[in-house]
N, C-alpha and C positions, 0 to 999 in steps of 0.2 A: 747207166743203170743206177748210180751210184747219185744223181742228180732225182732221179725218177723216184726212191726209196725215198726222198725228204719231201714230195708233194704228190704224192700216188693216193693221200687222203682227199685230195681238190676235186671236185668236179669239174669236167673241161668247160662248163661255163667260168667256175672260180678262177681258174686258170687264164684264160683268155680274157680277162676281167684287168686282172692283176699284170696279165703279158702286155695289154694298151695302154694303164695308169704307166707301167715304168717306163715304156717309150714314147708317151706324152710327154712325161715331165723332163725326161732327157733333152727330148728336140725344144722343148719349150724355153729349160734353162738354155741351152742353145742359141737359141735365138734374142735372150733376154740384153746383148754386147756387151756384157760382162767381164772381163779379165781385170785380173788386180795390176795395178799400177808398177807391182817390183817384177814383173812378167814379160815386162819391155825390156827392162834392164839386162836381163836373162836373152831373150829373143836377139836381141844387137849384139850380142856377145857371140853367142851360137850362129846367128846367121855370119857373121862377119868368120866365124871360122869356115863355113861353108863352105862361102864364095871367097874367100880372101887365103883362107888357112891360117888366119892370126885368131886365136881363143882370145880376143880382149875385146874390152867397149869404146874405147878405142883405137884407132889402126895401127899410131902410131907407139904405141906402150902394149906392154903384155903383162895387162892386169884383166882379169877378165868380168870382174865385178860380179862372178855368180858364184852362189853358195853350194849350189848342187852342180859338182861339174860330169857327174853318169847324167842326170836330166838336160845339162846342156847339153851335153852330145848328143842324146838321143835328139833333141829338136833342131840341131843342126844335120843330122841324117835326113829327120823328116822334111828340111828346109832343103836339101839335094832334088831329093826327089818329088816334094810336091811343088819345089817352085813359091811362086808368087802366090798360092794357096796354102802355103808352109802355118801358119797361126790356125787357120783353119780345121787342118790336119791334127794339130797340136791337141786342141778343144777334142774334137773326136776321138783323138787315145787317149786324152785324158778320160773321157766319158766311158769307153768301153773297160779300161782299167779299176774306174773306180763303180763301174756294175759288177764287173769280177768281185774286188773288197766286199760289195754286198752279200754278194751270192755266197764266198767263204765264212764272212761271219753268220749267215742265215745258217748254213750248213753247220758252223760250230755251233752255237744256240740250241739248235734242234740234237745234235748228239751231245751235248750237256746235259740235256733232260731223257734221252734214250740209257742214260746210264741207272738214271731207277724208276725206268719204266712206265715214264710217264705216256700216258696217252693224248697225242694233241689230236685235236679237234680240229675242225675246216675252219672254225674262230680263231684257235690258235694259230694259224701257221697264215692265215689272213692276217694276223694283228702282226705277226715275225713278220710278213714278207715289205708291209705298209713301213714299220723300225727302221727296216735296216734298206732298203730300196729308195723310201721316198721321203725320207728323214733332209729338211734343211742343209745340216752339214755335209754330207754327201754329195746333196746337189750343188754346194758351192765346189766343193772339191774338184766336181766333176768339168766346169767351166772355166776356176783361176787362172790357169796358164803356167801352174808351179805343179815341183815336182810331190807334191803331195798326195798326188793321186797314186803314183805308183809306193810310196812311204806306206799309205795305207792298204795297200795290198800285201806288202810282205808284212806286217805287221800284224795283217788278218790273218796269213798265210802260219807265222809260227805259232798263234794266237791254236790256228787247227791243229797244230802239229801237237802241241800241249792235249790239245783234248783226246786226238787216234797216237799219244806217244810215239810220235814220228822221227825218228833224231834226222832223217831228210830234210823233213819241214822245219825243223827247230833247227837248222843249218842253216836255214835263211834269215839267221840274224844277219850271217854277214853283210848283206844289202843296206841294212839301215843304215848301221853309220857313214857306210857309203854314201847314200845318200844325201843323209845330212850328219857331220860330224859329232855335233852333240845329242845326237839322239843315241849314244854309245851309254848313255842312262836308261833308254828300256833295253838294251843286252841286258845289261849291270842287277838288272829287277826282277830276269829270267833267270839269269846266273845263280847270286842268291839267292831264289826261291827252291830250286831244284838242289842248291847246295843244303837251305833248312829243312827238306824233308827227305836228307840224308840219300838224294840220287845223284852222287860224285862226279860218276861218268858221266849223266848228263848236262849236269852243271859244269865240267870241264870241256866238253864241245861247244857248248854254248858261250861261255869265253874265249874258247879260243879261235872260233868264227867270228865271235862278234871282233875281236883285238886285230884278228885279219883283215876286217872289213873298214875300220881304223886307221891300221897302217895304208890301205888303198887309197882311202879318202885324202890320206896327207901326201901319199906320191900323188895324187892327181892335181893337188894344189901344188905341189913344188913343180913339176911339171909345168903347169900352166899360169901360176900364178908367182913361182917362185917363192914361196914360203909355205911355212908346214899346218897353217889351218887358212879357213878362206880368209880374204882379204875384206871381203864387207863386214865377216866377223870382226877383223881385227879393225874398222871404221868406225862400228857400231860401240865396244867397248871403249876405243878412244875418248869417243865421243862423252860416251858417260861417264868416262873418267875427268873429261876438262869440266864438265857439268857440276861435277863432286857428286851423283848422283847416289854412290853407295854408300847408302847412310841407314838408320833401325825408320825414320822417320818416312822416309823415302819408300823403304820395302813396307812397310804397316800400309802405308797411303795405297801404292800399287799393288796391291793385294788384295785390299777393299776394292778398290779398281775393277780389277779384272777376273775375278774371284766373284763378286756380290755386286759390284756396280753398275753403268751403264756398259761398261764395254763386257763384261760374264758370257765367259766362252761357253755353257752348259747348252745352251738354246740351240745354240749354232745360225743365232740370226741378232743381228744390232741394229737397233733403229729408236732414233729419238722419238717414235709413235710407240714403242712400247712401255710402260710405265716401269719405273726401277725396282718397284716391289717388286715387279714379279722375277727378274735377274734376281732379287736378291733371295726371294722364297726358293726358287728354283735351285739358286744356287748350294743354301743350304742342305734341302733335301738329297742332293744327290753327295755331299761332303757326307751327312750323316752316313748315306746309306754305304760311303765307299768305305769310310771307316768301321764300319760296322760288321765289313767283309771282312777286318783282319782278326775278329776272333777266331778264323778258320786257321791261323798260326799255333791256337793250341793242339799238339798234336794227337796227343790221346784225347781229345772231345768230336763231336761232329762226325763218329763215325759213318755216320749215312752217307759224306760225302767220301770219294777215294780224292790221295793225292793230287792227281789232273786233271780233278773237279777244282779241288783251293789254289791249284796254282791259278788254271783259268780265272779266278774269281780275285784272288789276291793282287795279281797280278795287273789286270783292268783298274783297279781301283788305285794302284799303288801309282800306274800310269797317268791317270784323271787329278792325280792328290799332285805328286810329287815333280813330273818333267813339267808343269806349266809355273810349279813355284820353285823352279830353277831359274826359269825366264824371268819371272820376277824381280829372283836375287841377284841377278846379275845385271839388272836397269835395261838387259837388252829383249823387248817382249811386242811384238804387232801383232794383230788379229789373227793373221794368215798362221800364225806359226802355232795357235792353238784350235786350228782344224780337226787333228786326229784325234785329240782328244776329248773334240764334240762328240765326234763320230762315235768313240768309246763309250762318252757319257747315255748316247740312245742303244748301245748294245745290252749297258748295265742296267738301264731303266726297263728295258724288255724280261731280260733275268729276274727283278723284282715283280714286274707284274705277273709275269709267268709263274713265279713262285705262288704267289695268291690264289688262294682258293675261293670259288666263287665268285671270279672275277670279271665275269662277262661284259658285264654295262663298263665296269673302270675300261677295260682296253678296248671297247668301243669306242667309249668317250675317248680315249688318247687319239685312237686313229684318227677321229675327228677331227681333235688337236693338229697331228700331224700332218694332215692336208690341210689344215688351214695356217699353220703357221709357215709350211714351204711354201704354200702362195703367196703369202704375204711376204716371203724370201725374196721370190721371184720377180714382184712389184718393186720391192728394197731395189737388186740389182738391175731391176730393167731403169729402174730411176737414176743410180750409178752411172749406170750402162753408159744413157745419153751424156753424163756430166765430161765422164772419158773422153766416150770414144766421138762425141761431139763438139761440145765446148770445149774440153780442153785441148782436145787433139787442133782444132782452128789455130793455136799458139803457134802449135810445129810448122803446119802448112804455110802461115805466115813466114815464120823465120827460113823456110827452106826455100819458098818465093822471093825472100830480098838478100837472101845470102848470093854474093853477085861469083866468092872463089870459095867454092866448097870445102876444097885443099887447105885451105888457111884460115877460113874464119871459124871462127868459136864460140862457147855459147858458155854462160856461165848463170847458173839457177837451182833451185832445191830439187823439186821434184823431175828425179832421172829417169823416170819411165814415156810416159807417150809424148812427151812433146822434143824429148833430142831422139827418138827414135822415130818420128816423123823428120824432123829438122835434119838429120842425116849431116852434121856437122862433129867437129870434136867439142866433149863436152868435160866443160870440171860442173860437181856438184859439193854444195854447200856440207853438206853430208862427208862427205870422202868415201861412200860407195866407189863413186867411179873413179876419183881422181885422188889418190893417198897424197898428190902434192898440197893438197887441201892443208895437210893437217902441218904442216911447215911453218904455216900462218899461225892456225889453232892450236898449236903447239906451245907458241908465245905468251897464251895466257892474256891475251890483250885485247880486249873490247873491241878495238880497231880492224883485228886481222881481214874481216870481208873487205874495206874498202885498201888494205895492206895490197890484197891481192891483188883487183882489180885497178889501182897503180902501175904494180911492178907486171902484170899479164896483160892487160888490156884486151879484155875477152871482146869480140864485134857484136855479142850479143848478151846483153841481161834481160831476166828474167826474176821478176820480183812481184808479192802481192801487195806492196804498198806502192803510191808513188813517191818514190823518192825526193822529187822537188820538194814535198813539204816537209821532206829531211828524217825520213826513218825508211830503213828496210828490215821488212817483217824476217826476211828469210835470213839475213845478218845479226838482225837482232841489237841493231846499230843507231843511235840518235848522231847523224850530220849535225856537225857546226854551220855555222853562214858562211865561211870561208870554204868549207869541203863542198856544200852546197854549188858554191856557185863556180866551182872545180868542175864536179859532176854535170851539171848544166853546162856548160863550156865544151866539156869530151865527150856527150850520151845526148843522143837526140830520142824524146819519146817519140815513139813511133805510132805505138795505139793505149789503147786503154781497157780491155774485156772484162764486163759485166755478166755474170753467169742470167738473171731475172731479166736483162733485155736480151740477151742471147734467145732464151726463151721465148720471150715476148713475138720475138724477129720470125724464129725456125722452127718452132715445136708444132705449129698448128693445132689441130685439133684437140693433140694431147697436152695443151701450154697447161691447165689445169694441175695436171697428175704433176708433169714435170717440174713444176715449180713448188711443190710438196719437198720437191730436195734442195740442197742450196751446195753453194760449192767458191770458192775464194773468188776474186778480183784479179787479174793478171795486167801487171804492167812491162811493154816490152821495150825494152831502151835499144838503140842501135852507134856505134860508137861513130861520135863526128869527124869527119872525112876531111881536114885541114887542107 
């Protein structure tokens, strides 16, 4: 009933119009073989506790290399029961999870404006359902293979709670940090906000769920990981600490970056075809407009709106401004981690248009936008799709075709997602995601430390995007001597050589065209010599 009152204005043609568009684009992004690359990393962890009972990425340590250890479990439950269809599974709760996100923010949106009596129209609540349903970000959301889909549902879920003053819903902070442990910055934004507009009590539940949700997240790492925040956390920081990356020059740079650059989470879509200007207009506009929300902090002004109208509103914007220039300032920031707050940036852009009077052609014109830049999303990850779960995934097959003792041989290379989770061997990464012995090396402080390692380990398999013979490794970051050269030559036999454009060239068939629109590294795979 309660669903039926938010679209009871539709005609059952509108309806039915709008019920095909969002399970088109669902089964579409679906089909597009999309998952992000830290999704594997996660998946060998989860599954290995499965079938194994050990939470780690590899067998023999218990590190588990994942950030969300409630979304690992969940995809090792789903890996119980659906088996060798387990990733599959995964895609499809994610999908229905983050329809849910949509539907709760559709539904807060529309009782945002029922508080002064707005009349939407079959235009309006057409232009809401297109926002928050078929919006870019969502639809990656919906495919990655992380746990962001379920983030933004509770996220959506307190988001409601704020607008029907729920303290039920707004008790579902607890989740977040659960989830992911630094996201205890949007509790922190809730807390405070219901602290400044002097509603104590509910500013005191909502600390002290979120502070619960905190302490869970750190028994589940100590548990599983043995330490009290995750361990790719603590790889990640490392990392930019040997870097020196925390520097005023460093955060200006990434900021511009990620903020106004080519990488500007606002769109919810990245691609060298779209031009920077428009990351960087885009970007702006919606900084102005989130800033522009915090004159709702002056108390006695804006009467028109009540409290759980400014929180909603403050609150979104304070989320868009502020947890993505954490990521920032702490040098530790990938695409994937500013998803939700794509997602947020097309709830706030609907709030603005909605607000506009005589708006009809502008939020036309968006939706327009909006179905055309998800398709070109679509195209983005179908083009991905194949570099993955194609080309790159061929590295893995290979090394798990000549690895002759599974048990003992090892693999040592940057990117830990699909090719040691194909290759089914134990893996160190360059990173120290997966292997914190990593940093033993890096630790050193020594330009040396990749070839330190692969010395003192003698991993049976590298994996590198240069070839080494001619004396550098991209993923080490390392210029070989003639004397280390002809070291490495002596103990590493190249094995092959993979070019993504003749990969192409070879398997793409019909589609070799589109697919070679995207481009994607060089892999070189050494196998160590058999004295």
């Amino acid at each position: 009933m309660f669903l039926y009152n938010n679209i009871k204005d539709l005609t059952f043609n509108d309806l039915l119009i709008l019920i095909i568009l969002i399970i088109t684009f669902k089964i579409l992004f679906f089909f597009s073989g999309f998952i992000q690359e830290d999704a594997f990393i996660m998946f060998r962890a989860a599954f290995n506790f499965a079938e194994y009972g050990n939470f780690s990425y590899n067998l023999d340590d218990s590190r588990s290399a994942t950030t969300s250890k409630i979304f690992g479990l969940i995809c090792s439950l789903l890996k119980v029961i659906f088996k060798e269809y387990a990733i599959y599974s995964i895609t499809i709760f994610n999908s229905i999870i983050s329809f849910l996100s949509s539907l709760v923010i559709f539904i807060s949106l529309k009782e945002l404006f029922n508080y002064n009596n707005k009349i939407f129209s079959r235009n309006d609540i057409f232009f809401l359902v297109v926002v928050t349903f078929l919006n870019p970000s969502i639809s990656i959301i919906s495919i990655a293979g992380l746990e962001f889909s379920i983030l933004v549902l509770f996220m959506s879920l307190v988001l409601f709670g704020v607008i029907k003053d729920n303290k039920v819903l707004l008790s579902l902070v607890f989740f977040i940090p659960v989830i992911r442990i630094e996201l205890i910055g949007f509790v922190l934004i809730f807390s405070f906000l219901y602290l400044y507009f002097l509603k104590w009590k509910t500013s005191l539940i909502i600390l002290i769920f979120g502070i619960f949700g905190l302490l869970f997240n750190i028994y589940l790492n100590n548990m599983f990981d043995g330490g009290l925040i995750p361990t790719t956390a603590i790889s990640k920081l490392s990392i930019s600490s040997i870097s020196n990356s925390f520097s005023l020059d460093r955060v200006i740079i990434d900021l511009n970056h990620w903020f106004f650059g080519e990488r500007s989470f606002f769109l919810g879509i990245i691609s060298k075809f779209i031009p920077k200007f428009i990351y960087t207009f885009s970007g702006i506009l919606v900084l102005i407009y989130s800033f522009y929300n915090f004159k709702y902090l002056m108390i006695n002004k804006f009467n028109n709106l009540n409290y759980k109208q400014k929180i909603f509103l403050i609150s979104i914007s304070a989320s868009i401004i502020f947890l993505p220039l954490s990521y920032v300032i702490s040098g530790v920031v990938w695409d994937w981690y500013l998803y939700p707050y794509s997602f947020l940036t097309y709830a706030l852009i609907a709030i603005f248009l909605l607000n506009l009077k005589n708006s009809y052609k502008i939020k036309n014109i968006f939706v327009i936008l909006i179905f055309t830049i998800t398709i070109f999303q679509f195209l983005v990850l179908k083009n991905i799709g194949f570099q993955e779960n194609s080309y790159r995934s061929v590295v893995g097959k290979d090394i798990f075709d000549l690895s002759k003792n599974p048990r003992e041989d090892t693999l040592f290379l940057e990117p830990a997602g699909y090719i040691p989770y194909i290759a089914k061997i134990k893996t160190f990464d360059t990173e120290g995601l997966t292997s914190q012995e990593i940093f033993k090396f890096r630790n050193k402080n020594n330009k040396r430390w990749w070839l330190d390692f692969i010395e003192e380990n003698r991993p049976t398999f590298i994996v590198d995007r240069k070839n080494i013979y001619d004396g550098f490794s991209h993923d080490g970051k390392y210029s070989l001597s003639e004397t280390e050269i002809t070291w490495f030559k002596q103990n590493y036999d190249l094995v092959k050589k993979y070019n993504y454009h003749k990969f192409v060239n070879e398997y793409s068939g019909i589609f070799k065209k589109f697919y070679l629109l995207g481009d994607h590294s060089d892999y070189f795979l050494y196998k160590k010599t058999i004295n």
